[in-house]
KEZAMI-108513 format. One record per residue: residue number from 1; residue in one letter; x, y, z of N, C-alpha, C, O, CB in turn. Coordinates in nm, 2 decimals, always signed. Atoms other than C-alpha are relative to their C-alpha. Glycine has a CB too. Layout:
<atoms>
> nr:rest:n.xx:n.yy:n.zz:ca.xx:ca.yy:ca.zz:c.xx:c.yy:c.zz:o.xx:o.yy:o.zz:cb.xx:cb.yy:cb.zz
> NUM:A:X:Y:Z:X:Y:Z:X:Y:Z:X:Y:Z:X:Y:Z .
...
</atoms>
This chain:
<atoms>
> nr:rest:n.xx:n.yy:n.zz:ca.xx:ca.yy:ca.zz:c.xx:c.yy:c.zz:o.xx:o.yy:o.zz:cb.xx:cb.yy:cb.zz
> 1:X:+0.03:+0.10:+0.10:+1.73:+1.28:+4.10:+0.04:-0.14:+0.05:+0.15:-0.17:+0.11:+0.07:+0.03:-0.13 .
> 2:X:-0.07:+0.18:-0.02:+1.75:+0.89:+4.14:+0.02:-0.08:-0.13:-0.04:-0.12:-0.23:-0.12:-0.11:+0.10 .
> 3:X:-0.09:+0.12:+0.12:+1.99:+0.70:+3.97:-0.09:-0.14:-0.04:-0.13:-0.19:+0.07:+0.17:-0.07:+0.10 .
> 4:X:+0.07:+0.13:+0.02:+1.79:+0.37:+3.82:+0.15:-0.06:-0.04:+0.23:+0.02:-0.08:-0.15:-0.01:-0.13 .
> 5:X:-0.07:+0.11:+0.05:+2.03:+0.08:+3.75:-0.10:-0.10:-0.02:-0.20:-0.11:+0.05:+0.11:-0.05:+0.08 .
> 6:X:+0.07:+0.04:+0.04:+1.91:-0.15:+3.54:+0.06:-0.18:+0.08:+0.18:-0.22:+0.10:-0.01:+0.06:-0.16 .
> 7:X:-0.04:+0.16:-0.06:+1.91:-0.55:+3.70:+0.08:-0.08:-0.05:+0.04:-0.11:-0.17:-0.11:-0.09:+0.01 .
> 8:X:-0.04:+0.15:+0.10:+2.15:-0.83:+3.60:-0.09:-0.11:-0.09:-0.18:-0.20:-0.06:+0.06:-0.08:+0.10 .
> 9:X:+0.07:+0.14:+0.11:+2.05:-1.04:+3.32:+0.04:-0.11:+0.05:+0.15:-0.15:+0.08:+0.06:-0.03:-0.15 .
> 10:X:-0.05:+0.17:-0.05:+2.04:-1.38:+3.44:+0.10:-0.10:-0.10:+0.08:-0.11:-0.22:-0.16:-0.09:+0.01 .
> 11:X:-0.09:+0.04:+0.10:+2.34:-1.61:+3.32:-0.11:-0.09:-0.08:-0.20:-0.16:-0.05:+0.14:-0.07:+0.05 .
> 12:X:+0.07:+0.11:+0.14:+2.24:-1.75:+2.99:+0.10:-0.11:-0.03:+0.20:-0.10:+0.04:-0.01:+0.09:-0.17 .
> 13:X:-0.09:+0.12:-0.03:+2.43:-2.07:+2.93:+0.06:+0.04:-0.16:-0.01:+0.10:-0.25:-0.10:-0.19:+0.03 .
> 14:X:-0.04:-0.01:+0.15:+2.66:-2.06:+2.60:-0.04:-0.09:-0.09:-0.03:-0.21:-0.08:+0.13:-0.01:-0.01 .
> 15:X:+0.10:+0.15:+0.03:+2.45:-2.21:+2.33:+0.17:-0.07:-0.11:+0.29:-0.04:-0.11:-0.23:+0.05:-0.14 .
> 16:X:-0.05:+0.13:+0.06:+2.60:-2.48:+2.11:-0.02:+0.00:-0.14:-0.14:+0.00:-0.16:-0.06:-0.12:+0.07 .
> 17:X:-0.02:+0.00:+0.16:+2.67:-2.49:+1.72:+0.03:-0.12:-0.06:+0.14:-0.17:-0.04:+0.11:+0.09:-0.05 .
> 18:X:-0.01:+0.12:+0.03:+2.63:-2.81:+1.56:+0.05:+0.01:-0.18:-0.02:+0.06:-0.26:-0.14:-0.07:+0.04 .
> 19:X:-0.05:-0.01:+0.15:+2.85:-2.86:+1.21:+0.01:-0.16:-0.03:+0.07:-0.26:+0.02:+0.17:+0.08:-0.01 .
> 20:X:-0.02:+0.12:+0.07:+2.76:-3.12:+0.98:+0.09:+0.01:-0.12:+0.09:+0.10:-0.19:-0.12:-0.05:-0.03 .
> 21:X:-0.10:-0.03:+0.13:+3.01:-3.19:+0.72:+0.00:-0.20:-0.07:+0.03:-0.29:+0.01:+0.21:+0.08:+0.09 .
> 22:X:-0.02:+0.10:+0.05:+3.00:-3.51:+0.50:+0.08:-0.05:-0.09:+0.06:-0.16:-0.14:-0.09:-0.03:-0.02 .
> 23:X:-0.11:+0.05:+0.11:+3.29:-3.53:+0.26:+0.13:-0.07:+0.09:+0.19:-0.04:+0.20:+0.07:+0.14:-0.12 .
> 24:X:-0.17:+0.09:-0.06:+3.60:-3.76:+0.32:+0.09:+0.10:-0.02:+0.15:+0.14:+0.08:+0.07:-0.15:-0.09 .
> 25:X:-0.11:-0.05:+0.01:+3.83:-3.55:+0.15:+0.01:+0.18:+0.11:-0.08:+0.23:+0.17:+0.01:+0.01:-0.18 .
> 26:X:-0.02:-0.10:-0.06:+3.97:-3.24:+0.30:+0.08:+0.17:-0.10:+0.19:+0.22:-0.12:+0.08:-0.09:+0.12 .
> 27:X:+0.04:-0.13:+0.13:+3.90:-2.94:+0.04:-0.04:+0.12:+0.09:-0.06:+0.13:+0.21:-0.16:-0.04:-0.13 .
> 28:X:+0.06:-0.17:-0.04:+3.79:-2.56:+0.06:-0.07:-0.02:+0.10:-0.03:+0.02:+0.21:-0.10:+0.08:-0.11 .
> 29:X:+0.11:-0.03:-0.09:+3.49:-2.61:+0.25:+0.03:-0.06:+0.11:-0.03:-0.01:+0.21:-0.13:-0.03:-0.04 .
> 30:X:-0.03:+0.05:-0.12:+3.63:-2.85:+0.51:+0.10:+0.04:+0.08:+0.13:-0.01:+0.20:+0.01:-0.10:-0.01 .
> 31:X:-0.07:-0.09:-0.08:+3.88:-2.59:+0.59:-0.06:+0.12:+0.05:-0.01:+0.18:+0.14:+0.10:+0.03:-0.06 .
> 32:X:+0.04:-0.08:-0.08:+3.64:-2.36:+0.62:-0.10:-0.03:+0.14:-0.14:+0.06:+0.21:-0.05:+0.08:-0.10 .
> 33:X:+0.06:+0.05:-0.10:+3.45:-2.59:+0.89:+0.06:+0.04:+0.05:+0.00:+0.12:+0.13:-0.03:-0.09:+0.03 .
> 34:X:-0.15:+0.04:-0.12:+3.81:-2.60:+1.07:-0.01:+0.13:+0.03:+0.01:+0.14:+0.15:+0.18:-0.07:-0.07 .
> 35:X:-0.05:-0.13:-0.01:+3.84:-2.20:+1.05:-0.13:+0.02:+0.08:-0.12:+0.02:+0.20:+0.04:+0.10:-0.14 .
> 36:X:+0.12:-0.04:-0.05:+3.49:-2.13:+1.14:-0.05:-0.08:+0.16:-0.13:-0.02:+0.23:-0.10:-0.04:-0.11 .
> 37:X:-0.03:+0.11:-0.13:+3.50:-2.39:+1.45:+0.06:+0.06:+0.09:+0.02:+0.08:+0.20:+0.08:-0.13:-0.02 .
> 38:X:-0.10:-0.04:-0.09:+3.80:-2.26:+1.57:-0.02:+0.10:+0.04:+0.00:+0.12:+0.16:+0.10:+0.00:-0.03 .
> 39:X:+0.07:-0.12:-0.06:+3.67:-1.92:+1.58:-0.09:-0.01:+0.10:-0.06:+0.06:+0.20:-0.05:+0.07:-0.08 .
> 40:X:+0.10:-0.05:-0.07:+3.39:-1.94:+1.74:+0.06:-0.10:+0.13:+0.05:-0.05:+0.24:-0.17:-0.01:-0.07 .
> 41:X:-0.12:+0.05:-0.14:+3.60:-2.18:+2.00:+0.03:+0.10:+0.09:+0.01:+0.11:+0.21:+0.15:-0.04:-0.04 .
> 42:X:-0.12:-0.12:-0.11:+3.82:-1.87:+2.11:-0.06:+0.12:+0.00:-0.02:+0.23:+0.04:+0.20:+0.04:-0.07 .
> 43:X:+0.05:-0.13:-0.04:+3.56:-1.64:+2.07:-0.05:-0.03:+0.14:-0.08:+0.07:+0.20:-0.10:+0.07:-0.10 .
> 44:X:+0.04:+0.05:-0.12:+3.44:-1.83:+2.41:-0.19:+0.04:+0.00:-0.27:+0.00:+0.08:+0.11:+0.08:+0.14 .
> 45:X:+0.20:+0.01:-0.02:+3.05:-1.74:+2.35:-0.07:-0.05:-0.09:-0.19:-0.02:-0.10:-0.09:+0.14:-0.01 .
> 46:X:+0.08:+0.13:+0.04:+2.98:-2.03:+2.12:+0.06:-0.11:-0.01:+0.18:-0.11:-0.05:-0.07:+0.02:-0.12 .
> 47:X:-0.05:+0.11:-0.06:+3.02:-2.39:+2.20:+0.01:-0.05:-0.18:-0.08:-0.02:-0.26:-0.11:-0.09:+0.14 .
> 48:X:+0.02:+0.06:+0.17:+3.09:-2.57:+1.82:+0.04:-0.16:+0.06:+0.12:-0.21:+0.14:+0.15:+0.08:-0.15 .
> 49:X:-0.01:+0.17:-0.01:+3.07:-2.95:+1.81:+0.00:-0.06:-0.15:-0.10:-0.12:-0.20:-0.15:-0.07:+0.09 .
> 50:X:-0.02:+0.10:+0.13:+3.19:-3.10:+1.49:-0.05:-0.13:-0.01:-0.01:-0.21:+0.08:+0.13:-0.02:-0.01 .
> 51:X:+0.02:+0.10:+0.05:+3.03:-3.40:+1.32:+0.02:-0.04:-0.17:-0.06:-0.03:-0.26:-0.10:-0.03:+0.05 .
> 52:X:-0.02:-0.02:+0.17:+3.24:-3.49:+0.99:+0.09:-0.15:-0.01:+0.14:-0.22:+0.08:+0.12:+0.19:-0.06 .
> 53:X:-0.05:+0.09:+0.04:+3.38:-3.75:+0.80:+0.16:+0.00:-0.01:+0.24:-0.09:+0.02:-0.06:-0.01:-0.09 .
> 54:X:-0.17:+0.00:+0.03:+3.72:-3.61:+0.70:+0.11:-0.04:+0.08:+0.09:+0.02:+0.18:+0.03:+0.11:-0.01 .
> 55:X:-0.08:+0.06:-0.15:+4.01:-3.78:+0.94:+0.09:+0.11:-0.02:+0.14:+0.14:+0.09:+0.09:-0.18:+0.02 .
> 56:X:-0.05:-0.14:-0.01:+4.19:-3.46:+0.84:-0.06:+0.13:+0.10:+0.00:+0.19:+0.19:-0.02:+0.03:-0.13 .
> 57:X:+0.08:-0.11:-0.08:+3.92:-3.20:+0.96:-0.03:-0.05:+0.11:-0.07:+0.04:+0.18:-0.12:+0.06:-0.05 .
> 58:X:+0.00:+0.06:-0.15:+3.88:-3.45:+1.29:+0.12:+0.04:+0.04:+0.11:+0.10:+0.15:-0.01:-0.16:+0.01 .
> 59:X:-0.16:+0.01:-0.03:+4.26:-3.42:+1.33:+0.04:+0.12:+0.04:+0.12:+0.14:+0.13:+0.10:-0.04:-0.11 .
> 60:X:-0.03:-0.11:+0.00:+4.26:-3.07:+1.27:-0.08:+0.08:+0.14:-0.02:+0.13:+0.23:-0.03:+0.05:-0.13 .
> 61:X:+0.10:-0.05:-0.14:+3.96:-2.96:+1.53:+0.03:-0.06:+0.11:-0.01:+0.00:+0.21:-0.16:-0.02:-0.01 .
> 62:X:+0.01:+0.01:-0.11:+4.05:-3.17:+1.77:+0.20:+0.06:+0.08:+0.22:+0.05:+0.20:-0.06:-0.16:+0.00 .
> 63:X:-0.08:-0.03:+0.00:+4.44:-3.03:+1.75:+0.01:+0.14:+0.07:+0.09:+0.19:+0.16:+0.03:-0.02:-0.11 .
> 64:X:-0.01:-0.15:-0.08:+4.30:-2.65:+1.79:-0.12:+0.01:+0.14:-0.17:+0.12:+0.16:-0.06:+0.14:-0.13 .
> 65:X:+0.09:+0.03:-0.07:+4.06:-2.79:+2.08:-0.13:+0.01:-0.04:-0.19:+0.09:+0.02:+0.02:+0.05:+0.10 .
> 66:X:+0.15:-0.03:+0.06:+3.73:-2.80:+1.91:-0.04:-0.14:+0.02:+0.05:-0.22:+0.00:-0.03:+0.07:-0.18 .
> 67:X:+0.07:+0.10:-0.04:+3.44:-3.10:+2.01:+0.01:-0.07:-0.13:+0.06:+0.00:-0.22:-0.13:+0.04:+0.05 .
> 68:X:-0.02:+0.09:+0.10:+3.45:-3.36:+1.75:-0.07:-0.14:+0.04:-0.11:-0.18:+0.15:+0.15:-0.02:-0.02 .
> 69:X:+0.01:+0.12:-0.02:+3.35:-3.66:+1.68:-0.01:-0.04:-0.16:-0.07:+0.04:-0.24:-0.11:-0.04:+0.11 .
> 70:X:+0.04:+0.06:+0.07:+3.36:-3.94:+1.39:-0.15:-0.01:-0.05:-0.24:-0.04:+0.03:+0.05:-0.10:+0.04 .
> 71:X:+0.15:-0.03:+0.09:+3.04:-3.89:+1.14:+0.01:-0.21:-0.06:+0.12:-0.28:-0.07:+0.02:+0.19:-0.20 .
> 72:X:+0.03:+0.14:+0.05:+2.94:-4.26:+1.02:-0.03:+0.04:-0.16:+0.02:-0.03:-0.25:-0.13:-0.08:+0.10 .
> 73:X:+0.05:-0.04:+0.11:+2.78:-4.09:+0.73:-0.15:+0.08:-0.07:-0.22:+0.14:+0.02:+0.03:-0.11:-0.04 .
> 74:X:+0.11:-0.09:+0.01:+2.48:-3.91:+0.57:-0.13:-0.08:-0.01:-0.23:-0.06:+0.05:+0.01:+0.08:-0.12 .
> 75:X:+0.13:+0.10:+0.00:+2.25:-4.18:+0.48:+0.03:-0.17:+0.00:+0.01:-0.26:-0.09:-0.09:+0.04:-0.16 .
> 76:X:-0.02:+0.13:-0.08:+2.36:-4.47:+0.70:-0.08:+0.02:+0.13:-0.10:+0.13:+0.19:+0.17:-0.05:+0.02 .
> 77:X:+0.08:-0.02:-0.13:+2.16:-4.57:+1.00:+0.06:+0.04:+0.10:+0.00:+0.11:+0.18:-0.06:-0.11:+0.03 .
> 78:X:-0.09:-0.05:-0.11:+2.42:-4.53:+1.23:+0.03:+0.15:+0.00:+0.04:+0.23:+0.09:+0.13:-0.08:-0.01 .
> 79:X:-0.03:-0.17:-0.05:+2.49:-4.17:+1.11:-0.14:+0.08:-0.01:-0.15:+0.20:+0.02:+0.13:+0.10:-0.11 .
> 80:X:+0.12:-0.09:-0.09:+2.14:-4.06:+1.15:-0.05:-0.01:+0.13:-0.13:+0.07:+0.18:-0.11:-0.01:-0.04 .
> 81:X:+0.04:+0.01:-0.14:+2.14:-4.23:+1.51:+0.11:+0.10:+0.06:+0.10:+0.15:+0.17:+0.01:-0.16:+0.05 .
> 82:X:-0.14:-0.09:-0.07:+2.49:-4.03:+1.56:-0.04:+0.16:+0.01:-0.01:+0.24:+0.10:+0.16:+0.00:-0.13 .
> 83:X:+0.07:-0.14:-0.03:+2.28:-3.70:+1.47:-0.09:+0.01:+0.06:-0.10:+0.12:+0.12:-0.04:+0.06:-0.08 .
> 84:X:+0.15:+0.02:-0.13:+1.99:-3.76:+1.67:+0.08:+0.01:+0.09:+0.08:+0.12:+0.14:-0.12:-0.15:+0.03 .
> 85:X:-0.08:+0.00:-0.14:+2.24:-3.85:+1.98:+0.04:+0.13:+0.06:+0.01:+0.18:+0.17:+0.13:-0.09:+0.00 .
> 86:X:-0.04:-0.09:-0.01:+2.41:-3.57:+1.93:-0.10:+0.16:+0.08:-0.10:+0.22:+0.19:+0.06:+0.00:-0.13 .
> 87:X:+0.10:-0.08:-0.03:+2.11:-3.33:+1.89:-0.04:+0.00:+0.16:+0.00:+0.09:+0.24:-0.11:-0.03:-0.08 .
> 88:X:+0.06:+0.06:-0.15:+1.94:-3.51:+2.23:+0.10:+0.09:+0.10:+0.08:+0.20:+0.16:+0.03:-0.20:+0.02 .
> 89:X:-0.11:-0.04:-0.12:+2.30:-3.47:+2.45:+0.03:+0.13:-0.05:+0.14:+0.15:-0.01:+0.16:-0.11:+0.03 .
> 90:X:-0.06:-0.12:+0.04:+2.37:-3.14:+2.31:-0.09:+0.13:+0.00:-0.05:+0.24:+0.04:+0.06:-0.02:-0.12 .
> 91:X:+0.11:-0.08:+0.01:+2.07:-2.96:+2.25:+0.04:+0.16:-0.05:+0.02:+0.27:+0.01:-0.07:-0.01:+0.14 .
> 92:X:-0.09:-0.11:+0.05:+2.26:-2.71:+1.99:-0.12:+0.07:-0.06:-0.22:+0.02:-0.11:+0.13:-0.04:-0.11 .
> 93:X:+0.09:-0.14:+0.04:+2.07:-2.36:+1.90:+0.00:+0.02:-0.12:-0.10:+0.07:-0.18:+0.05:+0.13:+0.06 .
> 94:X:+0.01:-0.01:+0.13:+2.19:-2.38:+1.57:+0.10:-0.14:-0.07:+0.19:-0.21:-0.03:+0.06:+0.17:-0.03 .
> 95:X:-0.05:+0.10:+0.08:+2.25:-2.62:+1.30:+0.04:+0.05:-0.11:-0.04:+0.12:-0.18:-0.08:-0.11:-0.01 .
> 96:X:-0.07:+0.00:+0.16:+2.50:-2.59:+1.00:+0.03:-0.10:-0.03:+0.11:-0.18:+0.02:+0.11:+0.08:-0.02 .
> 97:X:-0.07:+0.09:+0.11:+2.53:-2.80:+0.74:+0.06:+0.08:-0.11:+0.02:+0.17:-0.18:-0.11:-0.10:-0.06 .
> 98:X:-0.08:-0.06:+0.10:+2.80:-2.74:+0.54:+0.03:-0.09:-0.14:+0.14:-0.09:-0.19:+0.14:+0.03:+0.06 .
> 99:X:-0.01:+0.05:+0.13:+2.71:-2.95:+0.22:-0.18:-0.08:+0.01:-0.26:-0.10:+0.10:+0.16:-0.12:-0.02 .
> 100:X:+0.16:+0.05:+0.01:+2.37:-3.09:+0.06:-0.04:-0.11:+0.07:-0.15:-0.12:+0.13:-0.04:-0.05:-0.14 .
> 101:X:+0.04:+0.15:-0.08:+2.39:-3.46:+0.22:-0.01:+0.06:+0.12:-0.13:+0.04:+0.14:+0.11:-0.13:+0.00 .
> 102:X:+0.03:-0.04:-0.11:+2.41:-3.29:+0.58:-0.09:+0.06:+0.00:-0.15:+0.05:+0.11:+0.07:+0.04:+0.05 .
> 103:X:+0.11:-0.07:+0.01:+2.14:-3.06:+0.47:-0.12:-0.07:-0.02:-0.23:-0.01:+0.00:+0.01:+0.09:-0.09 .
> 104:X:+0.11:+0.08:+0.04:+1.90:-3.34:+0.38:-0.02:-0.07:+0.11:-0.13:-0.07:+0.16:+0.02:-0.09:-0.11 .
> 105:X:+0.01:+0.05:-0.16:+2.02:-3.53:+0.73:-0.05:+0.09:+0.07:-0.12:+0.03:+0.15:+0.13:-0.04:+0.07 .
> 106:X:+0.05:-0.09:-0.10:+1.90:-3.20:+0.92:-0.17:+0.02:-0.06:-0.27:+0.03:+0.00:+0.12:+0.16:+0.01 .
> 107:X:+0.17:-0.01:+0.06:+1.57:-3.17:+0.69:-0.05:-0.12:+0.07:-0.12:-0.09:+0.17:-0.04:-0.03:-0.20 .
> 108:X:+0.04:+0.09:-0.07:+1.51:-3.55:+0.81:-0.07:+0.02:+0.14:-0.18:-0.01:+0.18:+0.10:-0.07:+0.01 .
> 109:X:+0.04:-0.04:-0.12:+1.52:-3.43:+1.13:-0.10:+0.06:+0.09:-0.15:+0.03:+0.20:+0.05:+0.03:+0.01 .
> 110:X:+0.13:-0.09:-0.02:+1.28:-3.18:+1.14:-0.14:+0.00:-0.03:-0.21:+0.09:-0.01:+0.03:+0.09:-0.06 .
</atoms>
């Protein structure tokens, strides 16, 4: 009998998770960005890139090493150029929004 082995999969690149979050304060759901971020951080097979308002959940993601950056806002010009940029340089596989205003910024989009 002959053994078949099956061929290496060619590397796939780790895709990229884009989190929108638009509240200032730092409540339930913007800890659950921070938990959900961080996970998939140290699970090492998805890239998460935070864009949020909170200087808390900035403080926090960028504390447990997670991508970050200052959100301008949901329906200011500058934070729909900040989501477009992002999208462009990042080119993330999946988009979460974690509240209605980010969900309306990602509808825009599309």
């Amino acid at each position: 009998m002959v053994k078949r082995t099956m061929p290496e999969a060619p590397f796939a690149p780790t895709p990229v998770v884009l989190h929108l979050d638009s509240s200032r304060a730092f409540r339930g759901g913007q800890r659950q960005v921070w938990l959900l971020a961080d996970q998939q951080r140290r699970s090492g097979s998805i890239r998460p890139f935070v864009l949020a308002r909170s200087e808390e959940l900035l403080a926090r993601c960028e504390g447990a090493g997670v991508a970050c950056q200052r959100w301008a806002g949901a329906w200011s010009v500058r934070g729909l150029w900040q989501v477009r940029r992002s999208i462009a340089s990042l080119s993330p596989g999946v988009f979460h929004a974690h509240d209605s205003k980010a969900h309306g910024v990602l509808r825009l989009r599309s």
